[in-house]
VOKOLZA-709259 format. One record per residue (C-alpha): residue number from 0; z, y, x; residue in three letters. Coordinates in steps of 0.001 Angstrom, whole numbers, plus 500000, padded with zeros to 6 digits. Last residue first. Layout:
<pts>
pt seq->NUM&Z->Z&Y->Y&X->X&type->ala
...
</pts>
This chain:
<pts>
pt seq->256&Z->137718&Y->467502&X->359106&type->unk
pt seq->255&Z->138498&Y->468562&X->362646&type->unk
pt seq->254&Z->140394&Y->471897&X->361550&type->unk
pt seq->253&Z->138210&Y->474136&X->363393&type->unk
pt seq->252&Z->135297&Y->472496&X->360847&type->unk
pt seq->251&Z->137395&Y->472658&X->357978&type->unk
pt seq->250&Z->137616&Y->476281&X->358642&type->unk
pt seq->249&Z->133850&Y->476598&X->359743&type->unk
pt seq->248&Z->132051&Y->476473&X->363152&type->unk
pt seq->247&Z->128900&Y->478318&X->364180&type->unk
pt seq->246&Z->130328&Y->480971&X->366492&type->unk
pt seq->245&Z->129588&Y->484130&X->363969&type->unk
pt seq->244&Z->131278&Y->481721&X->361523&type->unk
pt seq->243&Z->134494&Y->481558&X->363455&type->unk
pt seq->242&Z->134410&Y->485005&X->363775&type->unk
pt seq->241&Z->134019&Y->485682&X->360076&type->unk
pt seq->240&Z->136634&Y->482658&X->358816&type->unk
pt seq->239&Z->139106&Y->484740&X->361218&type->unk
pt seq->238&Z->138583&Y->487543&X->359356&type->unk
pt seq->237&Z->138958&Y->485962&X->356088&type->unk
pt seq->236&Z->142191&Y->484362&X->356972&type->unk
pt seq->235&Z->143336&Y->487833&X->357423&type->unk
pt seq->234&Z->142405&Y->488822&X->354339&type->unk
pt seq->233&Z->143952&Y->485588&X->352258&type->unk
pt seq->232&Z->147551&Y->486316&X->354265&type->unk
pt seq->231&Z->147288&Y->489929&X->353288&type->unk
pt seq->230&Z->146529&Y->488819&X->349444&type->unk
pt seq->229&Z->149507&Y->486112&X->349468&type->unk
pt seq->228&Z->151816&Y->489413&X->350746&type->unk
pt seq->227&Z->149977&Y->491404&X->347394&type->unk
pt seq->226&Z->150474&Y->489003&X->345169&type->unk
pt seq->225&Z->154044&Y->488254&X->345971&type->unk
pt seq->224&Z->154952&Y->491393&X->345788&type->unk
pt seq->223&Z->153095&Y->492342&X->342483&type->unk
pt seq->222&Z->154550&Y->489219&X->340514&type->unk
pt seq->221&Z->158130&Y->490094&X->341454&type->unk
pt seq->220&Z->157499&Y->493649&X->339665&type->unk
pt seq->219&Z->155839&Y->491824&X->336895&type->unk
pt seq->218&Z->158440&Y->489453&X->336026&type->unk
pt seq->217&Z->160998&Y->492610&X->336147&type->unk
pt seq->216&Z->158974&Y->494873&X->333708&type->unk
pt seq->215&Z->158281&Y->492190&X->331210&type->unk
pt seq->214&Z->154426&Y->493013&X->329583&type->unk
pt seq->213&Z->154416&Y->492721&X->325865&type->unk
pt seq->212&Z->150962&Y->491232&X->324592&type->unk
pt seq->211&Z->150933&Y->491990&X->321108&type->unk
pt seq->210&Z->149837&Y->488991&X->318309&type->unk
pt seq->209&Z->153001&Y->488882&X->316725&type->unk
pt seq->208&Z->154824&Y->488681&X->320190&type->unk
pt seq->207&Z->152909&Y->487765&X->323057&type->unk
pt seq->206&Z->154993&Y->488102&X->326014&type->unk
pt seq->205&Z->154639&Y->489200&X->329835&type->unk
pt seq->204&Z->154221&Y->488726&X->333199&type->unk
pt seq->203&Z->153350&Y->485261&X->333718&type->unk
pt seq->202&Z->151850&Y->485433&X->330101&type->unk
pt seq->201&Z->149318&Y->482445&X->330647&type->unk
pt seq->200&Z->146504&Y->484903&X->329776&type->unk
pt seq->199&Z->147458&Y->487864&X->332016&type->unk
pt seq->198&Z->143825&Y->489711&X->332111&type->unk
pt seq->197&Z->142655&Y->489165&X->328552&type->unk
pt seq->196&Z->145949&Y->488884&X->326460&type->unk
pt seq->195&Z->146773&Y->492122&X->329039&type->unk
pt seq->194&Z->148020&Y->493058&X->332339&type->unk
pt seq->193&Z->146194&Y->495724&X->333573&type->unk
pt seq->192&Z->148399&Y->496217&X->337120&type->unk
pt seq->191&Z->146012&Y->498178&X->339236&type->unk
pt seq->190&Z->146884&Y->501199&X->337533&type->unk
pt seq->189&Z->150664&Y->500432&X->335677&type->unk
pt seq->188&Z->150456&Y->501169&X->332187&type->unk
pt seq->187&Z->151008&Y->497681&X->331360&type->unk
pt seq->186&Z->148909&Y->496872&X->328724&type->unk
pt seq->185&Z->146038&Y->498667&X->330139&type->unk
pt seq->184&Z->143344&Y->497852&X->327950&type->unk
pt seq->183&Z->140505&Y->495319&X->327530&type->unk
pt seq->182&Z->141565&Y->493190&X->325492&type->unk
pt seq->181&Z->142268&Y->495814&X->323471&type->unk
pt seq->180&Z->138479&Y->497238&X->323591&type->unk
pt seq->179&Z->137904&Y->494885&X->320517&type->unk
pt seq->178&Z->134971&Y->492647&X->319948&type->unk
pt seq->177&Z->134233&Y->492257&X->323254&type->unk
pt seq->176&Z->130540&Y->491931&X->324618&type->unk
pt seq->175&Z->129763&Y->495304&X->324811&type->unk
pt seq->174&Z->132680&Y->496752&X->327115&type->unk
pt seq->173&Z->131943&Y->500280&X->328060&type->unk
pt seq->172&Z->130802&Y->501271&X->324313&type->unk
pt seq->171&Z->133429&Y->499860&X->322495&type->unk
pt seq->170&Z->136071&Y->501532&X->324516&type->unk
pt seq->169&Z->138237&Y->500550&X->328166&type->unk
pt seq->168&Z->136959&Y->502722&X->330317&type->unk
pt seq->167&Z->138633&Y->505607&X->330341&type->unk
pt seq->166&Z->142466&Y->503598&X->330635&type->unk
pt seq->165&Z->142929&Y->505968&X->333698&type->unk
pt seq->164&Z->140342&Y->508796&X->334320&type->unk
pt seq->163&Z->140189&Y->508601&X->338461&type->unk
pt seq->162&Z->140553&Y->504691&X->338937&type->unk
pt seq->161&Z->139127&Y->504403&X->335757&type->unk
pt seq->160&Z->135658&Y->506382&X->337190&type->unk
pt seq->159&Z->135941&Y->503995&X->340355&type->unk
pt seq->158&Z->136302&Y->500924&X->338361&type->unk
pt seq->157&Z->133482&Y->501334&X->336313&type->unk
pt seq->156&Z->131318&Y->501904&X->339174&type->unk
pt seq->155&Z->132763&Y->498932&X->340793&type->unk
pt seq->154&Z->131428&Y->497156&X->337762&type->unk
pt seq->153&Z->127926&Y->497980&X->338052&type->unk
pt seq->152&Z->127819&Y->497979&X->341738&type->unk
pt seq->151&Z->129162&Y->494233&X->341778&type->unk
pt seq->150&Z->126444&Y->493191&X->339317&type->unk
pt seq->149&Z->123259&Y->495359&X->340853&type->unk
pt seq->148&Z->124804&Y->495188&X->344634&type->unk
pt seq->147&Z->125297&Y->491405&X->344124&type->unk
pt seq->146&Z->122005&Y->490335&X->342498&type->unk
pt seq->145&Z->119740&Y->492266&X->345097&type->unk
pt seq->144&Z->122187&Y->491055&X->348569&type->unk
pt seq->143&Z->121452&Y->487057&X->346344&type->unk
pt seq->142&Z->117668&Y->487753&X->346392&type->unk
pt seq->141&Z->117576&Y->489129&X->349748&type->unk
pt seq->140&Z->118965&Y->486261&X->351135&type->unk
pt seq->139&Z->117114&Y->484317&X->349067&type->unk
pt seq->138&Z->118202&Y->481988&X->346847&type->unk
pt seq->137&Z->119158&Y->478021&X->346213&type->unk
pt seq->136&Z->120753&Y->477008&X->342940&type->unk
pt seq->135&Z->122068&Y->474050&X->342650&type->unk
pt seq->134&Z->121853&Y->473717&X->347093&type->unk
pt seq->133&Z->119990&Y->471410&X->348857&type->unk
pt seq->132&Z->117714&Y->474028&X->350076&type->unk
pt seq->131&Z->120787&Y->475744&X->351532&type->unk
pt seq->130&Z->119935&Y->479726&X->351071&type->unk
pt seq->129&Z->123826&Y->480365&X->348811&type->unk
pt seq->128&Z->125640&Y->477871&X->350949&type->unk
pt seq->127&Z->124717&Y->478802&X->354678&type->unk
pt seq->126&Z->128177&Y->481133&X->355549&type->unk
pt seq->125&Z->130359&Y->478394&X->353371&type->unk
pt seq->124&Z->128671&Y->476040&X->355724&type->unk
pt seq->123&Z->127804&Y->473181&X->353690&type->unk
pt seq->122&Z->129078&Y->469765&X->352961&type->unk
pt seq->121&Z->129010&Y->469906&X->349380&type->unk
pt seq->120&Z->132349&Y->469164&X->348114&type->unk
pt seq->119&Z->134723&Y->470066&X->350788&type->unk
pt seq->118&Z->132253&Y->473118&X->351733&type->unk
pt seq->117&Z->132794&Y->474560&X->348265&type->unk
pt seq->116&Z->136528&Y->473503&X->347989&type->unk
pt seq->115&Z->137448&Y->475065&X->351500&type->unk
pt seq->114&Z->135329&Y->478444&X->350877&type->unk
pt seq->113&Z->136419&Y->478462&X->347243&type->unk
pt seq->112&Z->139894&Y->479004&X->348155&type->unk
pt seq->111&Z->139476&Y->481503&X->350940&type->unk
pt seq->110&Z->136769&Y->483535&X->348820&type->unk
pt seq->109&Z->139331&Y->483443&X->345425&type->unk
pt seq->108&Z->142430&Y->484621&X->347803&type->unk
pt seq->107&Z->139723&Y->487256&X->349887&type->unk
pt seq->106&Z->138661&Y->488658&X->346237&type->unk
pt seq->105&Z->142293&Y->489530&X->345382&type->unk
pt seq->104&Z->143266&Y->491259&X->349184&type->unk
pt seq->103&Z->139826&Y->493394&X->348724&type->unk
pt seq->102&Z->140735&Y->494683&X->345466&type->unk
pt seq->101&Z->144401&Y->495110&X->345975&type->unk
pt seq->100&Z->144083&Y->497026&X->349631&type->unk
pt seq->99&Z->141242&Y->499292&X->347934&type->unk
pt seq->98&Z->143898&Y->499729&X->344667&type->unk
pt seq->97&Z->146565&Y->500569&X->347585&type->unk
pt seq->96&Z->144226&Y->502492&X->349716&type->unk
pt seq->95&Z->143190&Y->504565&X->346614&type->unk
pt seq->94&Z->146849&Y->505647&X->345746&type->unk
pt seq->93&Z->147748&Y->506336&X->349617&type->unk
pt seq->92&Z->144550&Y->508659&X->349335&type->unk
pt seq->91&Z->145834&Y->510668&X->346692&type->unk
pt seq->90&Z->149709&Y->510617&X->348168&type->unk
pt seq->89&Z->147697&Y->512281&X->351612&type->unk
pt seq->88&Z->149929&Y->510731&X->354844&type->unk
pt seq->87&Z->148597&Y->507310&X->353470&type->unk
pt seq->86&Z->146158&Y->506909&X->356526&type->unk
pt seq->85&Z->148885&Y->507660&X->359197&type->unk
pt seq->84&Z->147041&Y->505423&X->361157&type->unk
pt seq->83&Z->150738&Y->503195&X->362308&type->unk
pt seq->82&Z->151099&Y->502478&X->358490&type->unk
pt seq->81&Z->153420&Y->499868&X->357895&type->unk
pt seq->80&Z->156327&Y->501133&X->356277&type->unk
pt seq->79&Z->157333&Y->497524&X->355089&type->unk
pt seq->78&Z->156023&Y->498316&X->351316&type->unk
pt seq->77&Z->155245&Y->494971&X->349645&type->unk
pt seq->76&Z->155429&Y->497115&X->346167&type->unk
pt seq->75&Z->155270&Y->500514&X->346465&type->unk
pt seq->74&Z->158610&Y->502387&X->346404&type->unk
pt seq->73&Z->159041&Y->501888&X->349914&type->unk
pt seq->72&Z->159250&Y->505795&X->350810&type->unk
pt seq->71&Z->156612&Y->505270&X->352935&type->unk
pt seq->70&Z->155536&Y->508792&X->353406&type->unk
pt seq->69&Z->158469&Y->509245&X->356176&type->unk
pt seq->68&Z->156368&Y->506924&X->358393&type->unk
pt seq->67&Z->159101&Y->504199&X->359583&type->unk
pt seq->66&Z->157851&Y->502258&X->362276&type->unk
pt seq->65&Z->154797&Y->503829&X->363758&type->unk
pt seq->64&Z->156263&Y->507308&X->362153&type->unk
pt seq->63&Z->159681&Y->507159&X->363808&type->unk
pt seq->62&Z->162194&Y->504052&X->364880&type->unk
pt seq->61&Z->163513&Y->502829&X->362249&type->unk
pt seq->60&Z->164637&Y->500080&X->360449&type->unk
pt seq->59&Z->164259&Y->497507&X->363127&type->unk
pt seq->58&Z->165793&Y->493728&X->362990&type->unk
pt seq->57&Z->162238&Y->492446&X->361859&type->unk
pt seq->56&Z->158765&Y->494849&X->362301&type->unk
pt seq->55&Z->157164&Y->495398&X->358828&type->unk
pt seq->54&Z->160421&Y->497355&X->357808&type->unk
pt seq->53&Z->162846&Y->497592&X->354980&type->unk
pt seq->52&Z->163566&Y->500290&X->353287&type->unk
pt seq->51&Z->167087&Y->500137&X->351718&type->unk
pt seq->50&Z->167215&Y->500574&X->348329&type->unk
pt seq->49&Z->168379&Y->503849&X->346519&type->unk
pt seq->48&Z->171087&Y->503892&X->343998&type->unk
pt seq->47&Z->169802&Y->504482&X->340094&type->unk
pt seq->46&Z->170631&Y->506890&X->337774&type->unk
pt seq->45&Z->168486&Y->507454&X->335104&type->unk
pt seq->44&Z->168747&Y->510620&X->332643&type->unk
pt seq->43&Z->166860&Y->510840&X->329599&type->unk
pt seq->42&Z->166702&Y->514275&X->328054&type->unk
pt seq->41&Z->167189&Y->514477&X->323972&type->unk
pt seq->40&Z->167606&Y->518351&X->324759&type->unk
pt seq->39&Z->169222&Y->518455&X->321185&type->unk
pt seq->38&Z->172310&Y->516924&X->322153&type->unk
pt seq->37&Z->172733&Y->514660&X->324988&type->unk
pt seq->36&Z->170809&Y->511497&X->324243&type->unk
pt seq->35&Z->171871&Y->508665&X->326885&type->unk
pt seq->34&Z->169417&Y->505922&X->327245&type->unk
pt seq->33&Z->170448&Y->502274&X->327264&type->unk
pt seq->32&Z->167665&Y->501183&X->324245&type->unk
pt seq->31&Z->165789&Y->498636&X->326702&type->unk
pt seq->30&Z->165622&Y->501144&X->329401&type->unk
pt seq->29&Z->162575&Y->499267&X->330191&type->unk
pt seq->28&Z->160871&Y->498899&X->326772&type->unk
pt seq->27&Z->160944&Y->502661&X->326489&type->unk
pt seq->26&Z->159499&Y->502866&X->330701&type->unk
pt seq->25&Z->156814&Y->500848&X->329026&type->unk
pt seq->24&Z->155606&Y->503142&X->326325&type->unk
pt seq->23&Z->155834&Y->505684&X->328285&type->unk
pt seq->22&Z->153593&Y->504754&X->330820&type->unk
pt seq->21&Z->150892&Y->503419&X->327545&type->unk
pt seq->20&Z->151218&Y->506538&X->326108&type->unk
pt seq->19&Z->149838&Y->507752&X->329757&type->unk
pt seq->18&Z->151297&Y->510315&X->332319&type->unk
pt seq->17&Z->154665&Y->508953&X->333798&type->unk
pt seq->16&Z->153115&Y->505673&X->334560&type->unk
pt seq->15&Z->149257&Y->506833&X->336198&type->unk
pt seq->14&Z->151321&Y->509550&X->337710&type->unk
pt seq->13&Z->153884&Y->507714&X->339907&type->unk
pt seq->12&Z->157113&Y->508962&X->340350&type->unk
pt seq->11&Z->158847&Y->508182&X->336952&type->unk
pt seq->10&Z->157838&Y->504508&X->337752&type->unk
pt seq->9&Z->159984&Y->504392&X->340796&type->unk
pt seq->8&Z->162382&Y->505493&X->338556&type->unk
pt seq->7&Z->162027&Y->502735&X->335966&type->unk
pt seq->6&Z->162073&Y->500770&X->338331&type->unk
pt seq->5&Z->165268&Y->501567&X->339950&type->unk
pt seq->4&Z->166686&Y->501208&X->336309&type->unk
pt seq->3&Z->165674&Y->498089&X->335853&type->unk
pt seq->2&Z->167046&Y->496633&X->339037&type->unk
pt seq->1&Z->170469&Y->498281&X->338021&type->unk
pt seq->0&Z->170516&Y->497085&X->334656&type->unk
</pts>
């Protein structure tokens, strides 16, 4: 009950939680009927005891802003107070870094893995694989900038406007090709965090129950860590796939296979 109830808390403090039906809906399933009702005030009162932050440098918990930036309060998931920029000082622009920092850290774990399979099968240079002659479907490079600003710009669009009008996005008219917005909904109530039949298919963080995806608070809270520390790791392996690509060489290359 304790690791429910601390977040449930941290959910109370963020906006895109406290301020939907969906939010609400989950923080219900959370408590998990162990509110208190105190007369007609029907307030719900959560106590929970405060974790200790930890920090992005080991054996050091504090040591001022490069260390410990008092707008960390390590309620985000991965939080290590790691912020030496003060770029999250502003709570609006700490939101957007995280869905920026989610965005970029899941496309670098599907560019990482399809760089080693792509050039594993093929034998080209990830960097050379879209103009290779020999390639299924060879393009320009103008060709392939054209199709990715028209696709990519269409749905990062979409995502900007949700990211700003929460669940806004997901009607009939925004998503054509589905028979039901549902599937494309925020399950969770969590931005960032959709969840879903359509986004969370194998029910990692959630169950299906009569035909309604119910997302489990705890599974997804242990989900979101680990995503987001595999998503640093994919990042950074992306930068160093750049330089070694502005050199010539490739991973598998620098690996001697």
């Amino acid at each position: 009950m304790a690791s429910t109830s601390a977040v449930v808390v941290q959910g109370l403090s963020t906006p895109f939680l406290s301020g939907s039906r969906a939010g609400r809906t989950l923080l219900n399933a959370a408590i998990g009927g162990k509110s208190a009702v105190t007369g007609a005030s029907r307030r719900l009162l959560v106590v929970a005891a405060a974790a200790p932050k930890k920090s992005w440098i080991p054996f050091v918990k504090g040591g001022g802003n490069l260390i410990d930036p008092e707008w960390l309060d390590g309620s985000l998931p991965g939080d290590y107070g790691f912020d030496p920029l003060g770029l999250g000082k502003d709570p609006a622009f700490l939101r957007w870094y995280r869905e920026a920092e989610l965005i970029h850290g899941r496309w670098a774990m599907v560019a990482v893995v399809g760089i080693f399979v792509g050039q594993a099968w093929s034998g080209v240079p990830w960097f050379k694989a879209g103009a290779d002659p020999g390639a299924l479907a060879p393009f320009s490079f103008g060709t392939l900038l054209g199709t990715q600003l028209l696709l990519m710009g269409w749905v990062e669009s979409k995502r900007w406007v949700d990211f700003f009008n929460p669940e806004s996005q997901s009607v009939e008219w925004a998503t054509p090709w589905s028979r039901t917005a549902e599937n494309f909904a925020n399950a969770t109530g969590d931005q960032g965090y959709p969840g879903g039949k359509f986004f969370d298919p194998l029910c990692l963080a959630g169950t299906i129950k009569d035909g309604v995806y119910i997302p489990d608070v705890e599974k997804l809270e242990r989900l979101k860590v680990a995503e987001i520390k595999h998503a640093r790791i994919a990042m950074v392996a992306m930068l160093i796939f750049y330089f070694e690509a502005g050199q010539g060489k490739t991973p598998l290359g620098a690996l001697g296979l």
